[in-house]
KEKE-3310 file (N, C-alpha, C; in steps of 0.2 Angstrom, whole numbers, plus 5000, padded with zeros to 4 digits):
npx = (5343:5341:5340:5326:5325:5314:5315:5307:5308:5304:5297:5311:5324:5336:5340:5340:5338:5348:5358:5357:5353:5363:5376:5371:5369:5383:5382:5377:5362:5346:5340:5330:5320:5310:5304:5295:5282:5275:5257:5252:5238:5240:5253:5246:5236:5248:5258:5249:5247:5261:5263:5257:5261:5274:5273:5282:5293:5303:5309:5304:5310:5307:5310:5311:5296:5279:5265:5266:5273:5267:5255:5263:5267:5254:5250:5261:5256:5245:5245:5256:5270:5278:5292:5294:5305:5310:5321:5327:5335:5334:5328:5312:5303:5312:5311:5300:5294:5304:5299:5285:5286:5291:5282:5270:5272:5274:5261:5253:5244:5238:5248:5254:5245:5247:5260:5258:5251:5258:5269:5259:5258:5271:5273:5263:5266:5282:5281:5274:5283:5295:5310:5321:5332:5345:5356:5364:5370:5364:5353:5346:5341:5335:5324:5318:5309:5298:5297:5288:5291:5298:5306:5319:5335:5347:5361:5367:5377:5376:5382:5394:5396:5409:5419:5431:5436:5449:5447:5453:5466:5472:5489:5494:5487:5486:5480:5469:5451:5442:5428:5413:5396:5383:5365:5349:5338:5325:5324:5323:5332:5343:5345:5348:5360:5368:5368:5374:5387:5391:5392:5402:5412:5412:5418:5429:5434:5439:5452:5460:5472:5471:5472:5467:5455:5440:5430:5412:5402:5386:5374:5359:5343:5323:5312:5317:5326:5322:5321:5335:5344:5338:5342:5355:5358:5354:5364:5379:5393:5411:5424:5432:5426:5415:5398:5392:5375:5368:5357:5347:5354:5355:5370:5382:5394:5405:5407:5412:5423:5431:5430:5442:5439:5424:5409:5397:5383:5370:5358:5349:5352:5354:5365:5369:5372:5379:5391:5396:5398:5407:5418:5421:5427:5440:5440:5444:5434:5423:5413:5398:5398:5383:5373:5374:5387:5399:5399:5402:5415:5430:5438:5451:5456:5448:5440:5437:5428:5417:5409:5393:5383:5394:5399:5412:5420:5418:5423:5434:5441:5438:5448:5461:5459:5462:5475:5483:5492:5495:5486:5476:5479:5482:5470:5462:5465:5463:5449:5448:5453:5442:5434:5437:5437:5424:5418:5410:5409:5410:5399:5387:5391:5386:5374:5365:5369:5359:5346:5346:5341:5331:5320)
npy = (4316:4296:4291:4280:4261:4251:4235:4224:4209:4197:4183:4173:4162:4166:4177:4192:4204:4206:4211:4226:4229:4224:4231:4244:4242:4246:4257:4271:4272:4267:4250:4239:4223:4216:4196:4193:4176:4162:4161:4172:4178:4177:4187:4198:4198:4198:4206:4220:4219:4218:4233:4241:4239:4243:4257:4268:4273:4278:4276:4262:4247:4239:4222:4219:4216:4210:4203:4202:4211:4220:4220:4223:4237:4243:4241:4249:4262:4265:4264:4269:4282:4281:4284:4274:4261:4252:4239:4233:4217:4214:4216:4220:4221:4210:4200:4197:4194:4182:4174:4174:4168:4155:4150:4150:4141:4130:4128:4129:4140:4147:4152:4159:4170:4175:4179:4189:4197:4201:4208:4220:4223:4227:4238:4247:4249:4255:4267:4274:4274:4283:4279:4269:4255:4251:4236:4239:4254:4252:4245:4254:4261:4255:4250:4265:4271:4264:4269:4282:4301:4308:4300:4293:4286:4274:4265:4248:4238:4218:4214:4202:4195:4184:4169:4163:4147:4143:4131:4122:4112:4099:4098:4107:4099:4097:4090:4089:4101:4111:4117:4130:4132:4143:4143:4150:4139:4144:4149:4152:4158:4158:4142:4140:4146:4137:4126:4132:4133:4121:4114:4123:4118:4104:4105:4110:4101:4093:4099:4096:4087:4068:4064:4077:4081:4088:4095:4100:4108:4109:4118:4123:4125:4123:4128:4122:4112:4098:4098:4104:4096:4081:4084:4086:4073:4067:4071:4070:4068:4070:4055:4065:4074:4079:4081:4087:4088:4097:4102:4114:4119:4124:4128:4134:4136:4126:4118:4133:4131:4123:4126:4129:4139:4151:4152:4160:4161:4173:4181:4191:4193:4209:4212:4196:4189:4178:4181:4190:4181:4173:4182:4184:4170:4171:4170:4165:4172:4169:4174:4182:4197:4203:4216:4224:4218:4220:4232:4231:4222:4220:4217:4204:4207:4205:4197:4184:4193:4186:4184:4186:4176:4170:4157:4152:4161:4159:4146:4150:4159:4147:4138:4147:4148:4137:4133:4141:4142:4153:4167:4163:4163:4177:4181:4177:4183:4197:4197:4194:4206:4215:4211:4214:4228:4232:4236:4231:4244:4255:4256:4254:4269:4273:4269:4274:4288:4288:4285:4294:4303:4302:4300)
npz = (5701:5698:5682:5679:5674:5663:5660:5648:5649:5636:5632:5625:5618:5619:5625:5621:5628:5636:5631:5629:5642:5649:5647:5652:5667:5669:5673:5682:5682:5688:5686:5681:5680:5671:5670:5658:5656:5652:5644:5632:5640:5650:5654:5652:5663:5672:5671:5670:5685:5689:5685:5693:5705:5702:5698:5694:5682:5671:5657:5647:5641:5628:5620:5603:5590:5588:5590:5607:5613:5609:5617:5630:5626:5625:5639:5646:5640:5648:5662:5664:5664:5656:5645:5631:5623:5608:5604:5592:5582:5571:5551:5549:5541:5532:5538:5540:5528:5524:5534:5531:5517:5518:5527:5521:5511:5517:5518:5530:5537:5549:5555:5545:5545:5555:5556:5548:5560:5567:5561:5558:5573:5574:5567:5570:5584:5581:5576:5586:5598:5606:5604:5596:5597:5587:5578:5571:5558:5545:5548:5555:5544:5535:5544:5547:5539:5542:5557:5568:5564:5573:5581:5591:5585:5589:5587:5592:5592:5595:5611:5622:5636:5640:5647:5638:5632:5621:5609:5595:5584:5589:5595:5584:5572:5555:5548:5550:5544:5553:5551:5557:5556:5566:5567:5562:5558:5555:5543:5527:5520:5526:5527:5515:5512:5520:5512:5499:5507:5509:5496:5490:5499:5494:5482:5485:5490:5479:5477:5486:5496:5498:5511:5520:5528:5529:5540:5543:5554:5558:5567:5573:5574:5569:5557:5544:5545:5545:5531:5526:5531:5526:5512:5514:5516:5502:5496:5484:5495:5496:5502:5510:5517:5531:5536:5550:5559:5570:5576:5586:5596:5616:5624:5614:5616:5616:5602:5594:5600:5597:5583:5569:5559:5557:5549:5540:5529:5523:5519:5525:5536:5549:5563:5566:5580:5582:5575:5584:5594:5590:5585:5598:5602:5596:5583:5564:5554:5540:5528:5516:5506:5511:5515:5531:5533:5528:5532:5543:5546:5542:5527:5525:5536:5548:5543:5530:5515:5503:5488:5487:5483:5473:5471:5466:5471:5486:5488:5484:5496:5506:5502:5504:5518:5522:5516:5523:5536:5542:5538:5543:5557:5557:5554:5565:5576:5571:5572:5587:5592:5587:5594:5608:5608:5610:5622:5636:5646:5638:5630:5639:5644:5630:5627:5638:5637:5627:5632:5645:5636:5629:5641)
capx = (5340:5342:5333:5324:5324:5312:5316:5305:5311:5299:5300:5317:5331:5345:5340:5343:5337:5355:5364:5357:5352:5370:5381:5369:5371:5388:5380:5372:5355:5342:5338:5324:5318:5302:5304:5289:5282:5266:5254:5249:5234:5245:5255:5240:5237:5252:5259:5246:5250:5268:5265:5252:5264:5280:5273:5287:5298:5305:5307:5301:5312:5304:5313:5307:5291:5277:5259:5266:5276:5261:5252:5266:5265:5247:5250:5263:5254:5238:5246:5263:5269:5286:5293:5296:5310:5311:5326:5328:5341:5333:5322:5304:5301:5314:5310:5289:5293:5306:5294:5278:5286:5293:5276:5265:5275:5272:5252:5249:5239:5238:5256:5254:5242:5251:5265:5257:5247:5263:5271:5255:5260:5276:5273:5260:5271:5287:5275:5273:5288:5301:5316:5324:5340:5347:5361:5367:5367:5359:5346:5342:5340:5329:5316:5318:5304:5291:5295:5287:5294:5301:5309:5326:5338:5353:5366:5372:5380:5377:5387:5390:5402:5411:5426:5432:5443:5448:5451:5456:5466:5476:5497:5494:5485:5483:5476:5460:5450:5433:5423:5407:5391:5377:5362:5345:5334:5318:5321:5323:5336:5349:5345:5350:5365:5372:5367:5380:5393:5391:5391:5407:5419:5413:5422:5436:5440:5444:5458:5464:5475:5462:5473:5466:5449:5438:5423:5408:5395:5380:5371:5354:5334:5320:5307:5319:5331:5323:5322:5342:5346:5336:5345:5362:5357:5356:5370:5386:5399:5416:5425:5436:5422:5412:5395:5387:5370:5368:5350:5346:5358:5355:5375:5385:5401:5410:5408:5415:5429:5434:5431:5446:5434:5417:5407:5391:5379:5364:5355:5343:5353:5358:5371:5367:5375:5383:5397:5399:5403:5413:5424:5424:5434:5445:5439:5445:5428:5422:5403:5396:5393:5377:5369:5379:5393:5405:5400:5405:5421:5435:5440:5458:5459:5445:5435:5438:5422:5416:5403:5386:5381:5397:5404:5421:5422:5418:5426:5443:5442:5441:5458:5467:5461:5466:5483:5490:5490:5496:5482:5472:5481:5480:5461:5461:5470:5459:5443:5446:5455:5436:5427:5440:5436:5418:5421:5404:5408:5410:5393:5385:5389:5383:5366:5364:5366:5354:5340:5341:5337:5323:5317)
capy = (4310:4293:4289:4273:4261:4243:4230:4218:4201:4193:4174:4171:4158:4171:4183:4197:4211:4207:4217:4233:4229:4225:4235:4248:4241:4245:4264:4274:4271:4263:4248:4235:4219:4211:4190:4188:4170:4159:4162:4182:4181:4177:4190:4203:4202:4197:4212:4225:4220:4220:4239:4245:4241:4248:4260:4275:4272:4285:4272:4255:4246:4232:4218:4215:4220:4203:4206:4199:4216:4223:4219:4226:4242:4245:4241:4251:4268:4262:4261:4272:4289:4282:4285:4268:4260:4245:4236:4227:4216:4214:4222:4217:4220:4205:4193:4194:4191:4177:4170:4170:4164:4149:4146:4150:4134:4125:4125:4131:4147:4151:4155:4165:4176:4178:4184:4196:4201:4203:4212:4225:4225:4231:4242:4253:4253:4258:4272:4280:4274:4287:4277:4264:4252:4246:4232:4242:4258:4246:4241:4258:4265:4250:4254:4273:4273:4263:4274:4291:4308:4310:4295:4295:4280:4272:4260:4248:4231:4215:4214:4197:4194:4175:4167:4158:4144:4141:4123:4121:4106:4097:4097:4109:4094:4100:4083:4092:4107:4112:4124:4127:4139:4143:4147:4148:4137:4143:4156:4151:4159:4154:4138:4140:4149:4131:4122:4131:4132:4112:4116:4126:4111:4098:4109:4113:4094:4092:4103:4094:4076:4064:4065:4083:4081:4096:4092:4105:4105:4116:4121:4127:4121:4129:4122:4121:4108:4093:4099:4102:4084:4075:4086:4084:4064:4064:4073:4065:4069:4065:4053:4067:4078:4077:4084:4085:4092:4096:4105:4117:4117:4130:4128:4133:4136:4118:4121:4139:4131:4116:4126:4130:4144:4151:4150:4162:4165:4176:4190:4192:4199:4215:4209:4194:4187:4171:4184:4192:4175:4169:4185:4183:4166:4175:4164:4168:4170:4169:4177:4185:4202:4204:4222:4226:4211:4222:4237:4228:4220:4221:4209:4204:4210:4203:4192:4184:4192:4183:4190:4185:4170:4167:4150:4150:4167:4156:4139:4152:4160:4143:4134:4150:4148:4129:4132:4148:4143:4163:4169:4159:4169:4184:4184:4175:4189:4204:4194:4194:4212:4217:4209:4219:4234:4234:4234:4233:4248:4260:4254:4256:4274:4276:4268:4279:4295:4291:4283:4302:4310:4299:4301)
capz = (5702:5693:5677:5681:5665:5666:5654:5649:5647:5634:5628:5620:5622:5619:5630:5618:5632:5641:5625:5632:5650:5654:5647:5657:5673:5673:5672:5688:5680:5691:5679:5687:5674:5671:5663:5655:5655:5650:5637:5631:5643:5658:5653:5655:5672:5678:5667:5673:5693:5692:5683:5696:5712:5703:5691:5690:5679:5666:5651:5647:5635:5625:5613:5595:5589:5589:5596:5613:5613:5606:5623:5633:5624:5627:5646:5651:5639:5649:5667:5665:5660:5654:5639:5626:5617:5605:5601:5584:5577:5563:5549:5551:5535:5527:5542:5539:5518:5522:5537:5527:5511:5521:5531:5516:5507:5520:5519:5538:5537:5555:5555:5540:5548:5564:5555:5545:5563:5570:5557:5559:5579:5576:5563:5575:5589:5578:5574:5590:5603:5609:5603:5593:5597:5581:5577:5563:5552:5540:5549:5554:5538:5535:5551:5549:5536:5548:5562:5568:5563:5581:5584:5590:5584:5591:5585:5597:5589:5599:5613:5626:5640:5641:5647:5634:5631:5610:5609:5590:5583:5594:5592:5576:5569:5549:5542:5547:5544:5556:5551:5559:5557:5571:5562:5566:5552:5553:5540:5522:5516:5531:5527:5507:5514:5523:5506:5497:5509:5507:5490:5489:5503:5489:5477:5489:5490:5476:5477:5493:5495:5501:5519:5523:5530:5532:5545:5544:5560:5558:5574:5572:5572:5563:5553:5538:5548:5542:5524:5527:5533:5519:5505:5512:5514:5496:5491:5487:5498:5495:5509:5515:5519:5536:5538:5554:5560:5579:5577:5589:5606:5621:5622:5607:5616:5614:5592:5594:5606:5591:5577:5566:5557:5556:5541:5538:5525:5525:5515:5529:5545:5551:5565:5572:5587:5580:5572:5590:5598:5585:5587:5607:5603:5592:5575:5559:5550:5531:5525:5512:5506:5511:5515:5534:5535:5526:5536:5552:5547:5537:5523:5525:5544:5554:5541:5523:5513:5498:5484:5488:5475:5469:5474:5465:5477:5493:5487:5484:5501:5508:5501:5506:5526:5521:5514:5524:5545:5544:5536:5550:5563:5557:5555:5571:5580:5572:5575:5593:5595:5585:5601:5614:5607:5611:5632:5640:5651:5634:5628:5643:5644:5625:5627:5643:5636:5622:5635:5645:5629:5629:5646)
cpx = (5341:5338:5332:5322:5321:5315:5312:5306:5305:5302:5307:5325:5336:5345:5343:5342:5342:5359:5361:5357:5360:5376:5378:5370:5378:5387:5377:5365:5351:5337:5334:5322:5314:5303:5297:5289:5274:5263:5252:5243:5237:5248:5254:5240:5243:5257:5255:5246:5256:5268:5260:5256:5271:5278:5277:5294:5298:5305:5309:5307:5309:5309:5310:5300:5285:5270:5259:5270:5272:5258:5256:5266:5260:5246:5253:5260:5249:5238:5252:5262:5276:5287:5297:5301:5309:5318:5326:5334:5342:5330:5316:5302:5302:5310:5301:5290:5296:5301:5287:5279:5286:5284:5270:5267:5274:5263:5250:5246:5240:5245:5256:5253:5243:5256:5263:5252:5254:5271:5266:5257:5266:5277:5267:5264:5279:5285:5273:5276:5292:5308:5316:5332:5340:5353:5365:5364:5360:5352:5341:5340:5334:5322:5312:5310:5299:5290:5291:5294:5298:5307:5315:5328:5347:5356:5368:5369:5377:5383:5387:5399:5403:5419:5427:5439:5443:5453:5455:5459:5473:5485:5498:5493:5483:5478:5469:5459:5443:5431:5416:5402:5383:5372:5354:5340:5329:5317:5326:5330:5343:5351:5349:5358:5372:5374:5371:5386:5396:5393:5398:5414:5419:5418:5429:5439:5442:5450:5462:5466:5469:5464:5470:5459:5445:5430:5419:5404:5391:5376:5364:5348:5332:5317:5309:5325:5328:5322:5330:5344:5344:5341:5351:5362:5357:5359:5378:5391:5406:5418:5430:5431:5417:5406:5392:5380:5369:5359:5352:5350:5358:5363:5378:5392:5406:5413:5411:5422:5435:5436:5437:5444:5428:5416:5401:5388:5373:5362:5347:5345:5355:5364:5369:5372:5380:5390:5399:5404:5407:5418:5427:5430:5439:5445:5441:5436:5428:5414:5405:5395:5390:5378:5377:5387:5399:5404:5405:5411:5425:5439:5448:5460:5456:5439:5439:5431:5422:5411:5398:5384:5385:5401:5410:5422:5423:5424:5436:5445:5444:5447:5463:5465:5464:5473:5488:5489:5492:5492:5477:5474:5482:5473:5459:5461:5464:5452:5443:5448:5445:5433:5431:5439:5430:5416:5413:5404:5406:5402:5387:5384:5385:5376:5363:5362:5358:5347:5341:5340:5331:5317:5315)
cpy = (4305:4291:4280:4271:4253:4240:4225:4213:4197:4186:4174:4168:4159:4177:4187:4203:4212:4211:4225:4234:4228:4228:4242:4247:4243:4254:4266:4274:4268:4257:4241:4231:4215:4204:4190:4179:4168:4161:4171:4184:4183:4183:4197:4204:4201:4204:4219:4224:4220:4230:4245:4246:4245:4252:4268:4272:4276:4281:4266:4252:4239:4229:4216:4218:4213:4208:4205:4206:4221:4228:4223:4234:4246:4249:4247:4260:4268:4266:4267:4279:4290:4283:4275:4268:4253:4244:4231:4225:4215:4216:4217:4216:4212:4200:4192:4191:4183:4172:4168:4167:4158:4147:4145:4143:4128:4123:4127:4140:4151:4153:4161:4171:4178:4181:4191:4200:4204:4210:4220:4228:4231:4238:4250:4255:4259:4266:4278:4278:4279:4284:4270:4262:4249:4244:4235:4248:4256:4246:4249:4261:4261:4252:4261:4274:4270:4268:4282:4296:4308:4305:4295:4288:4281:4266:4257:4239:4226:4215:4210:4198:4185:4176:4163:4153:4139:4134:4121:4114:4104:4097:4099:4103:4096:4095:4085:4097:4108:4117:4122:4134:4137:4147:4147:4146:4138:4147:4152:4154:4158:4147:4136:4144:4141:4128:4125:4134:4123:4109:4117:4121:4106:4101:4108:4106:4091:4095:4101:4087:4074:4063:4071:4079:4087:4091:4102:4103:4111:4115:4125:4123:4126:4124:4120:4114:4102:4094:4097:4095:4080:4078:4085:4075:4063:4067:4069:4070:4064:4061:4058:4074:4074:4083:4084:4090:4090:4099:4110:4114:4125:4134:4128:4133:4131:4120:4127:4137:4125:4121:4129:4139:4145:4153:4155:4163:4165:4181:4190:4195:4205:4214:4202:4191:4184:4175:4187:4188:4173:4175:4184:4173:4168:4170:4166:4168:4172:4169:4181:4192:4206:4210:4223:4223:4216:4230:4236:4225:4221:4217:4211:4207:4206:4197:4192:4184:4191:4186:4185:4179:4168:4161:4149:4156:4164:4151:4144:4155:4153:4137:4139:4150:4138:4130:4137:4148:4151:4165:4168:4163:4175:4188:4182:4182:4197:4201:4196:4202:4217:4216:4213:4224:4236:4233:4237:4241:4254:4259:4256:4264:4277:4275:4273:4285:4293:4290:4289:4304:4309:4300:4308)
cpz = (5696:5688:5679:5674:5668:5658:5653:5645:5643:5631:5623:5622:5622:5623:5626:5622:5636:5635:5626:5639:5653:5652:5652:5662:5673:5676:5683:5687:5685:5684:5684:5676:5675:5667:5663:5654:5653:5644:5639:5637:5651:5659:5656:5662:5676:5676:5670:5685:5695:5689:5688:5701:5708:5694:5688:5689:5671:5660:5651:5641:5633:5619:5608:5595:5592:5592:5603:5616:5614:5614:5629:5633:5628:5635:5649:5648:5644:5656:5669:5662:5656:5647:5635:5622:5616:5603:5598:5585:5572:5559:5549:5545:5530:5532:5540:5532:5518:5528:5532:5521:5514:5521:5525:5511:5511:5523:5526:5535:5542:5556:5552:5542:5553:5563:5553:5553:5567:5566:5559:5565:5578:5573:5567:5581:5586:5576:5578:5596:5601:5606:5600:5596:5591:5582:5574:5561:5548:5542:5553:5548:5536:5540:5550:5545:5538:5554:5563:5566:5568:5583:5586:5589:5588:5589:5591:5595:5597:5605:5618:5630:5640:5641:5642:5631:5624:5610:5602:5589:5586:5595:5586:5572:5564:5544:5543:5551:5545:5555:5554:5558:5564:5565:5563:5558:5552:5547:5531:5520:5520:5529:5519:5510:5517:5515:5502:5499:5510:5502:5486:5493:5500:5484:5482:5491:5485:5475:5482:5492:5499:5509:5522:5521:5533:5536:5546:5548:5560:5564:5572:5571:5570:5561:5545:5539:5543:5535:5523:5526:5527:5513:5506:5512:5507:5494:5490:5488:5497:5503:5513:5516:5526:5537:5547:5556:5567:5579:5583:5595:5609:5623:5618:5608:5615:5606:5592:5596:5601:5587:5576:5563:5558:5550:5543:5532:5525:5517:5519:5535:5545:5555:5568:5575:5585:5579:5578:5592:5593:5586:5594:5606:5598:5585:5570:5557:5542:5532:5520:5513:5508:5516:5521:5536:5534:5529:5542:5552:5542:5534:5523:5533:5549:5552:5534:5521:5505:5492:5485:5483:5473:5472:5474:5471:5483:5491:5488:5491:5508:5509:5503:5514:5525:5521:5518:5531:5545:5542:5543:5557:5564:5557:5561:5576:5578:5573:5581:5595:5592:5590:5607:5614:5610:5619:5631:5642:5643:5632:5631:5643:5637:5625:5632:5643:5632:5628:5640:5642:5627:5632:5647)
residu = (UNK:UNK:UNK:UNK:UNK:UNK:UNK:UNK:UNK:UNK:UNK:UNK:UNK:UNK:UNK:UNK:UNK:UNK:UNK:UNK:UNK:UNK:UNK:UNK:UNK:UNK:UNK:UNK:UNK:UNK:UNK:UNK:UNK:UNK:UNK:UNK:UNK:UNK:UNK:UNK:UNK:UNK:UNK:UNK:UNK:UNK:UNK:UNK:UNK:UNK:UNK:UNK:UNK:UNK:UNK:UNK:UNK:UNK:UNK:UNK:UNK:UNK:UNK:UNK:UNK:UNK:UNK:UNK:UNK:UNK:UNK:UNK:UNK:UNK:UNK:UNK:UNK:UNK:UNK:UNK:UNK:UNK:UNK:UNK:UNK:UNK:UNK:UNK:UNK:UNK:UNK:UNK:UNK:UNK:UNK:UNK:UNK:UNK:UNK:UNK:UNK:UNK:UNK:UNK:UNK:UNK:UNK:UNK:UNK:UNK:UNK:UNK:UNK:UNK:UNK:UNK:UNK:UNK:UNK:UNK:UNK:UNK:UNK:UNK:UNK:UNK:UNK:UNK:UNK:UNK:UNK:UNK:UNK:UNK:UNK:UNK:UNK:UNK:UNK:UNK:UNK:UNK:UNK:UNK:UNK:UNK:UNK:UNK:UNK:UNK:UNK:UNK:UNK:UNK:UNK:UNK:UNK:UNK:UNK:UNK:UNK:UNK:UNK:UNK:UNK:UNK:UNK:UNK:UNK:UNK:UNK:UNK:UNK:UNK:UNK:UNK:UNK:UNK:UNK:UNK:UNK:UNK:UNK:UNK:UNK:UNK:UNK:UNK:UNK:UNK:UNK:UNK:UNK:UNK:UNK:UNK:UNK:UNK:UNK:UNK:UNK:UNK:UNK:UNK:UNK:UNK:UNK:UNK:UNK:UNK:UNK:UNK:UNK:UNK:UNK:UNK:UNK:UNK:UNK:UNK:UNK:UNK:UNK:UNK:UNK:UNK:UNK:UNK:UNK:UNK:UNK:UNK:UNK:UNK:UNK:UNK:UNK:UNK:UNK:UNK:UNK:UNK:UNK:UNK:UNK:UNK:UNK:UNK:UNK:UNK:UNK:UNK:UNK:UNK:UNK:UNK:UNK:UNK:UNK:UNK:UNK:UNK:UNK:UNK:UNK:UNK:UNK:UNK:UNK:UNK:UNK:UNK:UNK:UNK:UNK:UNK:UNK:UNK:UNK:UNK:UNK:UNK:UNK:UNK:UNK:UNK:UNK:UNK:UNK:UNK:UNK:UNK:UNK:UNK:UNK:UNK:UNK:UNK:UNK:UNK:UNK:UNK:UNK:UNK:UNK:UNK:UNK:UNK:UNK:UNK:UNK:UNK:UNK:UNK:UNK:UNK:UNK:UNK:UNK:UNK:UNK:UNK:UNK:UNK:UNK:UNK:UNK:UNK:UNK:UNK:UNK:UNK:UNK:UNK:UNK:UNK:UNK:UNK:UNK:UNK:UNK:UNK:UNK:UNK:UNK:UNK:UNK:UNK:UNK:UNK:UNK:UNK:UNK:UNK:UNK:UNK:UNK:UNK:UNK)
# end
């Protein structure tokens, strides 16, 4: 008999529950999905009536932690006899420190305290669910000491399907150079991560004739955004530099489809996405360091990485994707064979076994 697996789709404009829900569909699994919608109360009853008419189901998986998770939890111990899984992509622990530093700087309270009840949510479920999805080793080893004794873990990177067509610069156009980053601003330390990559292309022009123009487009909202924009309005920028600020787009594939490069920097992720997609168009990329980055890729084959803080480290990785189009096609080229590698269908079978071990 098939194990039946529900998923429930909770508010999120990435739909992070399609990197496990569909590489199982490609499985024999019986796999059925609930979208959450409305405010928490809504949730409730519309929550405990879709689990009364179909309530056998072997395991539940839930995305992220949050009291809106929380509720869901509750329900289906309440209602069901399935066994539970959460799926992280990040550590709960950095995101509540750099959430509440932020929001506590910004004098709201009620936020404050939402985070920290949310932090609490996750930390009781983490506690007594059946299973973990992690992004990374990394971020398992980070969880493991909130979870139960019992708990099983599994690894399983982001993974997206797209057709994609890499626009780049027109007739090997060299007089300019796009880099771009997707990033999400509400988190304090993404937002210092943009400032000096801004930081590092001021540098980097003065080592360029004033004919090479580098144009950076940063993609991403958050309540750090308009901070951003006022600090790069007073900076001076030289005239062959080009900032732009897109804020928040539902859309990011156009920017991926231009860029020349991606650009990351963090000391808060585990894997996120952004580095998926930007492999699926076959990007060269450049990031830091930080904690899993150098777990997941390989400097000199599929990324150029830099040392975490050091500027002349970034500013030098960025005149060498400037000055060497063969460096740029070689990290191109293993960038994309990086996103080949990870076929839906393989994926699929791995998450599969682990959810009957669960079941």
């Amino acid at each position: 008999m098939s194990t039946s697996v529900l998923f429930i789709a909770s508010l999120d404009s990435r739909e992070r529950y399609r990197f496990v829900m569909e590489p199982m569909l490609t499985t024999s699994m019986d796999i059925d999905c609930y979208k959450d919608s409305g405010n928490i109360l809504v949730s409730m009853f519309t929550g405990v009536a879709f689990l009364l008419k179909r309530r056998r189901f072997d395991v539940v998986v839930l995305t992220g932690g949050d009291i809106r998770n929380l509720v869901w939890f509750s329900l289906v111990r309440l209602i069901t006899n399935a066994r539970i899984i959460i799926r992280f992509g990040g550590d709960p622990s950095s995101v509540r420190r750099s959430m509440q530093a932020s929001v506590k700087a910004s004098g709201n309270r009620l936020l404050y305290y939402r985070g920290a009840l949310g932090f609490w949510a996750t930390c009781f479920m983490l506690k007594r669910v059946e299973g973990v999805i992690a992004v990374s080793r990394h971020l398992v080893e980070n969880i493991r000491p909130l979870a139960g004794g019992m708990t099983r873990f599994c690894v399983s990177p982001p993974i997206v399907q797209c057709n994609v067509v890499k626009g780049g610069q027109p007739d090997n156009d060299v007089s300019q150079f796009r880099l771009c980053t997707v990033t999400n601003l509400n988190y304090r330390e993404k937002a210092e991560g943009v400032i000096f990559t801004i930081k590092a292309l001021i540098e980097c022009c003065q080592n360029l004739e004033r004919s090479r123009n580098i144009i950076f487009e940063v993609v991403g909202g958050g309540r750090h955004l308009d901070s951003l924009t006022r600090e790069i309005e007073n900076t001076s920028v030289p005239e062959n530099l080009t900032i732009l600020i897109h804020g928040f787009q539902k859309d990011v594939a156009e920017f991926y489809a231009r860029a020349d490069v991606f650009s990351y920097n963090s000391t808060l992720d585990s894997y996120p996405l952004v580095l998926v997609e930007a492999t699926a168009y076959g990007l060269p990329i450049v990031l830091n360091d930080w904690g899993p980055f150098s777990e997941l890729y390989e400097n000199e084959v599929s990324a150029l990485i830099y040392e975490t803080g050091n500027i002349g480290s970034l500013v030098g990785a960025l005149l060498r994707l400037m000055d060497d189009p063969a460096l740029v096609k070689v990290l191109g080229e293993g960038s994309r064979q990086q996103y080949q590698r990870n076929t839906i269908e393989a994926r699929g079978v791995e998450l599969a076994s682990f959810v009957r071990k669960i079941a």
